[in-house]
C-alpha positions in Angstrom: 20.0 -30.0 -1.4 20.0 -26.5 0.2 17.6 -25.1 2.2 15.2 -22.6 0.5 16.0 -18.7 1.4 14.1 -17.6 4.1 10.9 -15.4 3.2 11.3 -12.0 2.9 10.0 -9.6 5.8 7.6 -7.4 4.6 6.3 -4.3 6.7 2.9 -2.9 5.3 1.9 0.4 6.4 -1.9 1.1 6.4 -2.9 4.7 7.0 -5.0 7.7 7.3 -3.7 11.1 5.5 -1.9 13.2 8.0 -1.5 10.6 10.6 2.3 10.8 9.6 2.3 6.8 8.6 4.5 7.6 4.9 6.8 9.6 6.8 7.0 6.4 9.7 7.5 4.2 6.6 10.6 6.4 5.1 12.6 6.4 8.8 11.9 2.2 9.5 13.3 1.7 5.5 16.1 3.6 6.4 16.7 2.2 9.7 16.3 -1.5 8.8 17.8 -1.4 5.1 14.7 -2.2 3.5 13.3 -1.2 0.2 10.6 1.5 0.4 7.8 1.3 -2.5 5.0 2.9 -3.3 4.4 4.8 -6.8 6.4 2.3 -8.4 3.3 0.3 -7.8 1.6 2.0 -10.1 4.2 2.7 -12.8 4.5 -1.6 -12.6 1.2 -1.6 -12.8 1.1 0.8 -16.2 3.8 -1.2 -18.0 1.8 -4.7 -17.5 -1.1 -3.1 -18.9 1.0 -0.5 -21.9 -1.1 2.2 -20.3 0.8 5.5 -19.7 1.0 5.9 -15.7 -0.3 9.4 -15.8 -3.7 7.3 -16.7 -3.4 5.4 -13.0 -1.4 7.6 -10.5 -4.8 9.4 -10.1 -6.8 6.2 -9.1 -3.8 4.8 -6.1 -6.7 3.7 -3.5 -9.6 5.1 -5.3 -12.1 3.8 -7.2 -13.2 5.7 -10.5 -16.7 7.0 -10.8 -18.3 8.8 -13.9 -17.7 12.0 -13.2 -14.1 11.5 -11.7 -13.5 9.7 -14.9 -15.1 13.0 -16.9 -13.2 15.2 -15.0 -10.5 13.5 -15.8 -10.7 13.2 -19.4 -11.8 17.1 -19.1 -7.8 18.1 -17.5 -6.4 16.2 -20.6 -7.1 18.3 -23.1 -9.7 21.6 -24.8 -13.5 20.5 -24.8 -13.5 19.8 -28.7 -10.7 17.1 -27.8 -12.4 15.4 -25.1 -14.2 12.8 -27.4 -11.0 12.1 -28.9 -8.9 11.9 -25.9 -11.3 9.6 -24.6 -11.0 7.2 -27.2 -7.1 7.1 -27.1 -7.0 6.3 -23.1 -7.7 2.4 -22.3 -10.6 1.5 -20.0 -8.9 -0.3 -17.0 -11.4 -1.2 -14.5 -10.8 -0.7 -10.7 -10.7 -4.7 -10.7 -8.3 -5.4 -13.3 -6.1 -2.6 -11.8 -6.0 -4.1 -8.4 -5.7 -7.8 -9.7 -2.1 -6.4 -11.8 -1.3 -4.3 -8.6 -1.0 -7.6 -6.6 0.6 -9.3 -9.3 3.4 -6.2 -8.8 3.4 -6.2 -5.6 4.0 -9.5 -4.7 6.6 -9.7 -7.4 8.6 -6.4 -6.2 8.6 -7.4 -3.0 9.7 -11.2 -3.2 13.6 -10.9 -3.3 13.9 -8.1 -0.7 13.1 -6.9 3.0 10.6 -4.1 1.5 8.2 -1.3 3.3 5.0 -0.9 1.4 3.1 1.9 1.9 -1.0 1.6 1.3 -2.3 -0.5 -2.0 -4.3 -2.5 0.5 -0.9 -4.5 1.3 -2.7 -6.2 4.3 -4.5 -7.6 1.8 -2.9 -8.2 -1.1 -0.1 -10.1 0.9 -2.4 -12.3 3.1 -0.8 -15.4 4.2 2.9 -14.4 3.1 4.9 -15.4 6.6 6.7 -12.8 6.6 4.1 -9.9 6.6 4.0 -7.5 9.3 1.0 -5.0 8.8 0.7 -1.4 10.5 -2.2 0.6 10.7 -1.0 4.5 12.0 -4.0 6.9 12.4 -4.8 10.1 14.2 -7.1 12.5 15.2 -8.7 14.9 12.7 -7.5 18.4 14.2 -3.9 16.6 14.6 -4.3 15.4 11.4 -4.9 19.4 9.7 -2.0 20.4 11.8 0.3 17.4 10.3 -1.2 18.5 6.0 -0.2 22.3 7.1 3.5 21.0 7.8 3.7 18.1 5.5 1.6 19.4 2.3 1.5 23.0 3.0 -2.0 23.8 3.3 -2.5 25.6 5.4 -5.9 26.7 5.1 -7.9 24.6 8.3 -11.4 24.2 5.9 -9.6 22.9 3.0 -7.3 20.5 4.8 -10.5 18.8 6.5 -12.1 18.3 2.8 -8.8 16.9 2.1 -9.1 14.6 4.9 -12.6 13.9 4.5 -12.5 12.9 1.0 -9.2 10.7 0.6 -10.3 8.8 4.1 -14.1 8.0 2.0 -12.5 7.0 -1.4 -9.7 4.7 0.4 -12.4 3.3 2.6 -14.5 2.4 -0.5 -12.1 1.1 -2.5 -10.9 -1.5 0.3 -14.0 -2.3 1.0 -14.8 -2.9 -2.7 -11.6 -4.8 -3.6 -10.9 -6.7 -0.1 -14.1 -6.5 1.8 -13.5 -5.3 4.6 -13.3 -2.1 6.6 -10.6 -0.2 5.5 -9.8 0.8 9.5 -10.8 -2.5 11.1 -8.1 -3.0 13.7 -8.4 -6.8 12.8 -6.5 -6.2 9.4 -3.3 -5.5 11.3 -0.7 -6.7 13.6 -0.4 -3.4 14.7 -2.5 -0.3 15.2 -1.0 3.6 16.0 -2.7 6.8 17.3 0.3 8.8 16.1 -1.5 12.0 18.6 0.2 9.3 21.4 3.5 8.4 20.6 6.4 10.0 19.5 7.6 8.8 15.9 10.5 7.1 18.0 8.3 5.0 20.1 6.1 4.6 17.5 9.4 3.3 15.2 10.4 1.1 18.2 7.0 -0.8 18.4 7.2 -1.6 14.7 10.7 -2.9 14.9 10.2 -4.8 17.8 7.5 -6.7 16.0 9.4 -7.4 12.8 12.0 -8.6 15.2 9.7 -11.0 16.7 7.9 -12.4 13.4 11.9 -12.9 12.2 12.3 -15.1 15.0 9.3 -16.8 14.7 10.6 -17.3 10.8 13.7 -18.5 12.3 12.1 -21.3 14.5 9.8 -22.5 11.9 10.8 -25.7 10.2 11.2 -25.5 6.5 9.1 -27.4 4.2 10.4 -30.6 3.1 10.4 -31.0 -0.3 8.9 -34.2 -2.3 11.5 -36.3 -3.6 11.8 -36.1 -7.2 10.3 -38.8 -9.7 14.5 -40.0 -10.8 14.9 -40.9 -7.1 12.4 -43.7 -7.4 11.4 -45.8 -3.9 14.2 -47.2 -1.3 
């Protein structure tokens, strides 16, 4: 009988907006070979529940309040369509949507070395051997400088609403789907102040510990499987 394939390392990357931890995610993939996911979360997540993913790209972290939801129903269409609109676009609630989104992620990420980025993948992936989970964060002045380079905005004000806002909704929705504190250094194997390190030191770190948690793999025993019910008793 053959030996089961080893688990499949999986770097999650936690972070704040502007602290520069998608762009750390994109150099490790490319470095290590690994898959790099992220929307396709989402578009997964659309086709298990025959929603159209325009419906959920909006809601990636976030949980849905009334008048998000209005304002949303509002962009879709005139104001004398906005009854009808709203009837044609499936209620998902922020549950269900994160109960399919572990579903996907677990699924996309079980036959390959894969980076995820966000989705609460500290969470969703608890107890899978090979997880290694990242947390990059930052300043909030270094973080405005990072949205004028990365996002081009450039205007200081509306960078910190930016920053302000998305670090609230993704801190309520992991606290509402996993609680816990979104930027509790407990979560993680790992924690960056990307104002400290250089992306290459910061790349180094993170390699360094996958390294490690593949040799701890490596070492590990694997399970011994149950003989069969044809095999009888000796």
């Amino acid at each position: 009988m053959q030996d089961p394939p080893p688990p499949t390392i999986v770097l999650a990357i936690g972070r704040q907006i502007g602290s520069g931890g998608a762009e750390l995610g994109e150099r490790l993939a490319r470095r290590l070979n690994f898959a790099y996911i992220d929307r396709q979360i989402m578009q997964e997540a659309a086709r298990c529940l025959g929603v159209d993913e325009a419906h959920l790209l909006h809601r990636a972290e976030r949980t849905t309040g009334f008048w998000e939801k209005l304002g949303h129903i509002l962009s879709m269409g005139i104001p004398e369509s906005v009854y009808t609109d709203a009837l044609r676009v499936p209620e998902v609630t922020d549950v269900a949507l994160f109960g399919v989104s572990m579903q996907v992620i677990r699924e996309l990420v079980s036959n390959r070395d894969t980076v995820l980025i966000g989705h609460a993948g500290f969470h969703c992936l608890r107890g899978w051997p090979g997880l290694v989970s990242v947390f990059t964060h930052a300043p909030r002045e270094f973080r405005v400088r990072r949205m004028a380079m990365r996002y081009h905005i450039t205007d200081p004000a509306e960078a910190r609403a930016v920053i302000d806002r998305t670090d609230a909704e993704r801190e309520r929705f992991i606290r509402q789907m996993a609680g816990v504190s979104w930027t509790d250094a407990r979560n993680y194997d790992l924690c960056l102040d990307m104002s400290r390190v250089t992306f290459d030191m910061a790349e180094q770190m993170v390699v360094n510990l996958i390294e490690q948690r593949i040799g701890i793999l490596a070492a590990t025993p694997a399970p011994v499987a149950a003989p069969s019910a044809s095999q009888g008793e000796v």
